[in-house]
C-alpha positions as CSV (number, residue, x, y, z in Angstrom):
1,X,-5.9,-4.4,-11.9
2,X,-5.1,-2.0,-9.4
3,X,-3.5,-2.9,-6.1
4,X,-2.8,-0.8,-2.2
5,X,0.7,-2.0,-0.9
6,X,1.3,-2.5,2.5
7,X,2.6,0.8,4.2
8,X,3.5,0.3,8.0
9,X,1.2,3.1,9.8
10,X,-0.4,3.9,6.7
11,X,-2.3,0.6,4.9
12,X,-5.1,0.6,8.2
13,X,-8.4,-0.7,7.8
14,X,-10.1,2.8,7.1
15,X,-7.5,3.9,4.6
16,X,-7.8,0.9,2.5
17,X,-11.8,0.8,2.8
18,X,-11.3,4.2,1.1
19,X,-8.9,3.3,-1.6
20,X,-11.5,0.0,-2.4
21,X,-14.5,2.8,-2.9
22,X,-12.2,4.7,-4.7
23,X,-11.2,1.8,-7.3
24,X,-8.5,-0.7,-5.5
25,X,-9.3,-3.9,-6.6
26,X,-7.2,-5.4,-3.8
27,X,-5.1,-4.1,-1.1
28,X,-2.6,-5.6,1.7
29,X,-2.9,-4.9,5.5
30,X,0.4,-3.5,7.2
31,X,3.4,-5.9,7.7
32,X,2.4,-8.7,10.6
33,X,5.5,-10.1,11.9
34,X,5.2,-14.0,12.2
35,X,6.6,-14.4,15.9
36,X,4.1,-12.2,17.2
37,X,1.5,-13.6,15.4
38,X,2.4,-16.7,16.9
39,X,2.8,-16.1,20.1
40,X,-1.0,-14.2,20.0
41,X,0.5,-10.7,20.8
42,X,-2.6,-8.5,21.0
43,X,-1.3,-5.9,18.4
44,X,0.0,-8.2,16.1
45,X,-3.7,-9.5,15.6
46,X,-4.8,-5.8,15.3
47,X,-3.0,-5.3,12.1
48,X,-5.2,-8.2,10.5
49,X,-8.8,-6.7,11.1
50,X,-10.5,-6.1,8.6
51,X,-13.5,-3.0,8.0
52,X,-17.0,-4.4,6.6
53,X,-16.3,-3.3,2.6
54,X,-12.6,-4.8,2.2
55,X,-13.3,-6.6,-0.5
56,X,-9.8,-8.7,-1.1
57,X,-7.7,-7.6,1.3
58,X,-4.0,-9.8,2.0
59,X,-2.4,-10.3,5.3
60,X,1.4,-9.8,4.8
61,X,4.1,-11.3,7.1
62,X,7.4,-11.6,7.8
63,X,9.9,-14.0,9.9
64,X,12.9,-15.9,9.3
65,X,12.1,-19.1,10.1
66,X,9.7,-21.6,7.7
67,X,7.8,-23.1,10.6
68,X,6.8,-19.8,12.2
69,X,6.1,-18.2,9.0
70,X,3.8,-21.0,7.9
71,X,2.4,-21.1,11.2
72,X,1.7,-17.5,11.2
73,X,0.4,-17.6,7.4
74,X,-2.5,-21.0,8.9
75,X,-3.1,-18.3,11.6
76,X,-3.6,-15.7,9.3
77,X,-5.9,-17.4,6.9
78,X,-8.4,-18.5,10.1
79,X,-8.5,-14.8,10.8
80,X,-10.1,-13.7,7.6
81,X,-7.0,-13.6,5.1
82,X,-8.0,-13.2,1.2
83,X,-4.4,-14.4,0.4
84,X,-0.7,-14.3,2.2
85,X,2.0,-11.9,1.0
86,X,5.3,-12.5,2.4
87,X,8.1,-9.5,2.6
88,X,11.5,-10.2,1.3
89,X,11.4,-6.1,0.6
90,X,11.4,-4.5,3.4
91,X,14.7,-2.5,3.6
92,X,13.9,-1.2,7.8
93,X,16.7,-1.9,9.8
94,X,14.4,-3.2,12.8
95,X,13.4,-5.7,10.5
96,X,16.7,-6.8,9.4
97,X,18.1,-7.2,12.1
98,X,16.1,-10.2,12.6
99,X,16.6,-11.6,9.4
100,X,13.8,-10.2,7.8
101,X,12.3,-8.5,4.9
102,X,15.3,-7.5,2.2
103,X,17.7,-9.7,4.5
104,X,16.3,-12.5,2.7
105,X,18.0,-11.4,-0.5
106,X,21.1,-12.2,0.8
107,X,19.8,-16.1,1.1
108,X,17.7,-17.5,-1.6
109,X,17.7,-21.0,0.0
110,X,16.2,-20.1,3.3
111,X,13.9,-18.1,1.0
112,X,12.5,-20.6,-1.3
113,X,12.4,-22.6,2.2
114,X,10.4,-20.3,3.9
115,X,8.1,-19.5,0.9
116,X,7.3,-23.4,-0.1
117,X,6.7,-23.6,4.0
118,X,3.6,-21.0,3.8
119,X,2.3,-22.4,0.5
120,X,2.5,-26.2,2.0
121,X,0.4,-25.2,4.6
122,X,-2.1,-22.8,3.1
123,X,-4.8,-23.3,0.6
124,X,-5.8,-19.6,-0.3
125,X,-3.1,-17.6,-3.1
126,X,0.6,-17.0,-1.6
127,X,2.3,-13.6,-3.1
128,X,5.7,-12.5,-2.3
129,X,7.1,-9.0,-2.8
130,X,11.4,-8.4,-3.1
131,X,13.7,-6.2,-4.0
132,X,16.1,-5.8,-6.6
133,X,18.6,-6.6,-4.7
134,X,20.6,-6.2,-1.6
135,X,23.3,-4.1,-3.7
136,X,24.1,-3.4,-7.2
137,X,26.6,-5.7,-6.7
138,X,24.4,-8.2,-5.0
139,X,21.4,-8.1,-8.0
140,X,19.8,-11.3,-7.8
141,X,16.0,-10.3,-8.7
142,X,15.6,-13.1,-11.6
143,X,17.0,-15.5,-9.1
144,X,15.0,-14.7,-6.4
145,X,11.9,-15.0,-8.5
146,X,12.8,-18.1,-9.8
147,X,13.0,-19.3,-6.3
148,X,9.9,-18.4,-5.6
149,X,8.2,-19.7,-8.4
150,X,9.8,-23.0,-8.0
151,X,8.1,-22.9,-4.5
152,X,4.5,-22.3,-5.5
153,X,3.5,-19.2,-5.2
154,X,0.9,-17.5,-7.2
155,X,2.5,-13.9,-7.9
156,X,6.2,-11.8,-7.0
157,X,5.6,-8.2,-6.4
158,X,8.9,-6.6,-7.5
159,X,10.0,-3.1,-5.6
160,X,13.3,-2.3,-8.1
161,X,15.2,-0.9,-5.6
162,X,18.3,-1.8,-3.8
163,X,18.1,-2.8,0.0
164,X,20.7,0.1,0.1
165,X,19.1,2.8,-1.7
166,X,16.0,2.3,0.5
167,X,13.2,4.4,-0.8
168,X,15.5,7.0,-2.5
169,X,16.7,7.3,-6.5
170,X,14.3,6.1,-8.5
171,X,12.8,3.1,-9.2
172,X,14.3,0.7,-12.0
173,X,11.4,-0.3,-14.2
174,X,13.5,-2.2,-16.5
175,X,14.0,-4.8,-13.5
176,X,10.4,-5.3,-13.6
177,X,9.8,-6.1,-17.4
178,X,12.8,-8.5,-17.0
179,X,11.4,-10.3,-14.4
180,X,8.2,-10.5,-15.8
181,X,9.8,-11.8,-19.2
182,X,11.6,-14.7,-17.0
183,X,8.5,-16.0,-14.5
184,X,5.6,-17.7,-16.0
185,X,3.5,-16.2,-12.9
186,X,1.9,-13.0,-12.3
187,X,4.8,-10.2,-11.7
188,X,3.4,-7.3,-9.7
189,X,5.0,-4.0,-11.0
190,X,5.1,-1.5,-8.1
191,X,7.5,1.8,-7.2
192,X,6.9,5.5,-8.2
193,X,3.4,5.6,-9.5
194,X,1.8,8.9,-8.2
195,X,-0.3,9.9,-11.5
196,X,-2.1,8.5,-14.4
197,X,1.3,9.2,-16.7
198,X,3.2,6.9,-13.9
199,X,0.6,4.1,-14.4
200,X,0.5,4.1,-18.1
201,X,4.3,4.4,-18.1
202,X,5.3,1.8,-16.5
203,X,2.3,-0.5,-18.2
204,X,4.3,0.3,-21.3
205,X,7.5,-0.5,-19.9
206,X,7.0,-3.7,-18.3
207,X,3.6,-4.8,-19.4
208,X,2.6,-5.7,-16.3
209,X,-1.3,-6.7,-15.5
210,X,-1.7,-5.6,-12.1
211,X,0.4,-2.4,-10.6
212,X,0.8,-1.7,-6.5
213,X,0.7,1.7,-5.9
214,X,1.8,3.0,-2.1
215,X,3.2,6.3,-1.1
216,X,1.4,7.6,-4.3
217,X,-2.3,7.0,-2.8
218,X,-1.5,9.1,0.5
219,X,-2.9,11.9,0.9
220,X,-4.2,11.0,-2.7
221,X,-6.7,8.0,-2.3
222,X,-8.4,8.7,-5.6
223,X,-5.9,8.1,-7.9
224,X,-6.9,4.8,-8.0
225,X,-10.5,6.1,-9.8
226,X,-8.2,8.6,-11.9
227,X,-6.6,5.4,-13.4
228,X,-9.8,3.9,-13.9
229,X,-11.7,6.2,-15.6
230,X,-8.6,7.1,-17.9
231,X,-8.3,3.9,-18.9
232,X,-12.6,3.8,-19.2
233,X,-12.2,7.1,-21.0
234,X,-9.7,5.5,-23.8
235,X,-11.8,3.1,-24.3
236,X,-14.5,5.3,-25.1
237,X,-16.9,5.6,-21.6
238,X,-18.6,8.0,-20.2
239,X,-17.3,8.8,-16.8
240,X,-19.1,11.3,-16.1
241,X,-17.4,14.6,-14.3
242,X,-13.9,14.9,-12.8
243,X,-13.9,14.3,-9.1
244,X,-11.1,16.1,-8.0
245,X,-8.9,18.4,-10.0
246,X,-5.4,19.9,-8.8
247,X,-5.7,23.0,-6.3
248,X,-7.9,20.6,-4.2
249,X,-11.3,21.7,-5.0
250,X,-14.0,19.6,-7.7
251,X,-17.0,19.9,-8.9
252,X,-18.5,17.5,-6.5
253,X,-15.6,16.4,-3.7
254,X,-13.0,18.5,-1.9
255,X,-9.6,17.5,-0.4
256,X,-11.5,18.3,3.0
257,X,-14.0,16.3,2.0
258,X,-11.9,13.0,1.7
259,X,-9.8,14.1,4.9
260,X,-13.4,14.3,6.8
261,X,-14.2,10.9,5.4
262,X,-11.1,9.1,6.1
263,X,-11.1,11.3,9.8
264,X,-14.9,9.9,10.3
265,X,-13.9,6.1,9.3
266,X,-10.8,6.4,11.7
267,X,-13.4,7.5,14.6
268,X,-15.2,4.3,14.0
269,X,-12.6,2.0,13.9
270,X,-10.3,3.7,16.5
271,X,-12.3,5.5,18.3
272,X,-12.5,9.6,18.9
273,X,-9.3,10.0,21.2
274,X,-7.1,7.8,19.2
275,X,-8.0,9.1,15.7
276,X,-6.9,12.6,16.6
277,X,-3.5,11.0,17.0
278,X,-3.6,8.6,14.5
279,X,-4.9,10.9,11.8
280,X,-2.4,13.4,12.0
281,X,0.2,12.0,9.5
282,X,-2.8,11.1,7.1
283,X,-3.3,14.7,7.2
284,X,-0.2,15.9,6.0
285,X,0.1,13.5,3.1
286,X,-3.5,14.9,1.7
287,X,-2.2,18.7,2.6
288,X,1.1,18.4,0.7
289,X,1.3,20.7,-1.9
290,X,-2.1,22.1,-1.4
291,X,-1.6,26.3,-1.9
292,X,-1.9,27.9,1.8
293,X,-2.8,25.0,3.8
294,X,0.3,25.9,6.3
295,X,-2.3,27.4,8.8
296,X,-4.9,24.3,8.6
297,X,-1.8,21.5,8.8
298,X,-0.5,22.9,12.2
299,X,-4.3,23.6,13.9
300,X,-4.6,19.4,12.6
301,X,-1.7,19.1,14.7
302,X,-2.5,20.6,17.6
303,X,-6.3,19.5,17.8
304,X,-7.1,18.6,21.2
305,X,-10.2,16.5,20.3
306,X,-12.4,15.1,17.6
307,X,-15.0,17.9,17.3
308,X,-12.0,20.7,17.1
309,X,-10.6,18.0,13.6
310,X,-14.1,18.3,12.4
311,X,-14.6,21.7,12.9
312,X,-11.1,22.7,11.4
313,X,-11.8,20.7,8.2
314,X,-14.6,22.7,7.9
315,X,-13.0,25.7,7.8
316,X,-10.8,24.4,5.3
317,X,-13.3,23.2,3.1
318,X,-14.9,27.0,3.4
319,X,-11.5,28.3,2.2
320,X,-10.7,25.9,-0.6
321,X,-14.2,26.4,-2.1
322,X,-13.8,30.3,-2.1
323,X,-10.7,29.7,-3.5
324,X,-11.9,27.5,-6.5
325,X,-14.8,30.0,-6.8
326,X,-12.4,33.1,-7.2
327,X,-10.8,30.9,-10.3
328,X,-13.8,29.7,-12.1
């Protein structure tokens, strides 16, 4: 099984509707933060709509405090919630500060308090992501997971990374095979997949079930139907042609193509004025790396309205397929 992480700015509602048609089997909404939840704060309950398509999609919060957090988690599951995914991970200072995300490292107790809270009050699954650790020093990822379990919750999704090191080095895949040797629930493995060699990889390494994939799938939604139809392929189905291949062009969807789609579902869900804005950092995740796509990144940052986005993706679906043409 393949799962979309929460990204702040980046899981919305038209991004994961994509990554579901393009193979997701489940996906997270961006991190909700339990006071505000609670106290009803317009935005908060923005980052829990959902799009007509989300098939199994997970409201994920974080607080401090049990109460709020189960409060926030009854809230969320009224509001549409598949399941409740609580962040002991997030290494964002903002979020610290409060005693927050990876903050909760540093206290198992209030932890296991917090996470037995939510799944007390609850009756749909209860997931938790964490982090290796606050330090090297501080590793405490087996302990934190046997808190967890001990609480009730259905699944940990492990990012093996330091608080410290942020999203930098690489990820420790070793910490996810231990802790999936010392849970008896589901362990998510997550961290550093951006290709169909990352997926199977770490599969080997840690023999996990389901893998979260998240900075991978910007810019890059369909490498969730890569995976897929690799692992269809070696098992000996017909998947029929390659969708996209590298220089951004296939034989039946271009880059521009996906960028106009996820543009489009953006529109409809934000409306035209605040998709131009919105849209612009989705634009440079799916033009990294793309051969001469300088020129087409800065107009998408500068477009002054929905109709100039659509007609500069045009354009760039014009030169792409030329391009493509002139190497076939």
């Amino acid at each position: 099984m393949l799962a979309l992480a929460p990204m702040a700015g980046y899981s919305t509602a038209p991004f994961r509707r994509i990554c579901y048609d393009e193979g997701a089997d489940f996906a997270y909404t961006e991190m909700v933060s339990a006071d505000g939840l609670i106290r009803g704060g317009e935005k908060t309950f923005e980052y829990m709509r959902m799009m007509e398509g989300e098939r199994f999609t997970g409201v994920q919060l974080f607080g401090s405090d049990p109460a709020v957090m189960a409060e926030a988690a009854r809230i969320a599951a009224q509001n549409g919630a598949a399941f409740i995914d609580m962040n002991f991970g997030c290494p964002v200072k903002k979020v610290i500060r409060r005693n927050g995300g990876a903050s909760l490292m540093r206290d198992l107790d209030l932890m296991g308090r917090i996470a037995a809270a939510v799944v007390e009050t609850v009756e749909i699954p209860v997931t938790a992501k964490i982090r290796s650790g606050w330090t090297a020093k501080d590793e405490n990822y087996v302990e934190a997971g046997l808190v967890l379990e001990g609480a009730g919750v259905d699944a940990v999704v492990i990012h093996p990374r330091y608080r410290t090191q942020g999203f930098s080095g690489r990820s420790n895949w070793e910490h996810i095979a231990r802790l999936r040797e010392a849970l008896t629930i589901e362990v998510i493995g997550n961290g550093d997949v951006t290709d169909v060699e990352d997926f199977i990889e770490l599969r080997r390494v840690t023999g996990c079930r389901i893998v979260m994939i998240g900075r991978g799938a910007l810019g890059r939604p369909w490498l969730f139907r890569r995976i897929k139809d690799s692992l269809a392929i070696e098992a000996g189905v017909d998947v029929g042609p390659e969708v996209v291949v590298e220089g951004g062009i296939g034989e039946t969807v271009s880059i521009a193509d996906f960028m106009l789609r996820h543009f489009e579902l953006t529109v409809s869900w934000d409306g035209e004025r605040r998709a131009v804005s919105e849209m612009r950092k989705q634009f440079k995740w799916y033009l990294r790396g793309v051969p001469g796509a300088k020129e087409y990144r800065l107009k998408l940052m500068s477009a002054a309205d929905a109709d100039m986005v659509r007609s500069i993706l045009r354009s760039l679906k014009e030169e792409l397929v030329k391009r493509w043409r002139k190497l076939a």
